[in-house]
C-alpha positions in Angstrom: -24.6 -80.9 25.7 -24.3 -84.2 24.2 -24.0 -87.8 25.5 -20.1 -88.2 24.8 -19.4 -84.6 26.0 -20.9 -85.2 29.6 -19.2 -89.0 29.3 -16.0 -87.4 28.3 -16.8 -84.9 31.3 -17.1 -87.3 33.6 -13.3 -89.2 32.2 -11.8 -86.0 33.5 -13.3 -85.9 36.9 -12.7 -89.7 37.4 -10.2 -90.7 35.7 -11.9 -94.7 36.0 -15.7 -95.4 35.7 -17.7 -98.7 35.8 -20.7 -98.9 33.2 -23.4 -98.4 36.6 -21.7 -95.1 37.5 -22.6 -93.6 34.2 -25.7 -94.6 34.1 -26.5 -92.9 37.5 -24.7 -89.4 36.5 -26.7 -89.1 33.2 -29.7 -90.5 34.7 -29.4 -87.9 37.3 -28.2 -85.0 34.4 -30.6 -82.5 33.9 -30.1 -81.8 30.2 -30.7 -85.8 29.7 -34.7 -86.1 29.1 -34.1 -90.0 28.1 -34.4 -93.1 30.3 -34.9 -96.2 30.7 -33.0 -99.0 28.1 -32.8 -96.2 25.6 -30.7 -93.8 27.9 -28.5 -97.3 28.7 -28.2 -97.7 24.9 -27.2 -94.0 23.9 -24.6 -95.0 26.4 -23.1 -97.7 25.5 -23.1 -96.7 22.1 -21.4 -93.2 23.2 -18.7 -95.6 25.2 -18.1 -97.7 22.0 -16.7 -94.7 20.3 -15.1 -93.6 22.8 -12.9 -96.7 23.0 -12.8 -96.7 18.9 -11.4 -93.6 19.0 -8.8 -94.1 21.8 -9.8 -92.4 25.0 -10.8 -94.7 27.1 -10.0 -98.5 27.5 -11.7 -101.2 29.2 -10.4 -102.9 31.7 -12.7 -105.2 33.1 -16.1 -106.6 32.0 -18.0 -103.1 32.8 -15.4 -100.4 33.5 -13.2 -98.4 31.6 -10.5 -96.0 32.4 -9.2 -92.6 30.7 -6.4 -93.3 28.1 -3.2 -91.4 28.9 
């Protein structure tokens, strides 16, 4: 499973997530062998398409929520 599936996963359990959250769900992921600043990075860039393509928007500095 890739990054922006779980992410996307996650978007439907919880329909808002700050930045930290997702970091501790994938950290904690088994299928996730990555970590440290690279894990953070695969993130972020995961969350960047996400919000170019729609589903999710930010609302604050470090949380997003589920587009409707």
């Amino acid at each position: 499973m890739s990054y922006m599936n779980i992410i996307k996963n996650l978007f439907y359990e919880r329909a808002e997530l700050t930045l930290n959250e997702i970091y501790l769900e994938l950290s904690m992921h088994d299928e996730i062998s990555t970590t440290g600043e690279k894990l953070r990075h695969r993130i972020r860039s995961a969350i960047y398409t996400l919000k170019k393509n729609g589903e999710i928007d930010r609302i604050s500095r470090m949380t997003y929520r589920k587009r409707e």
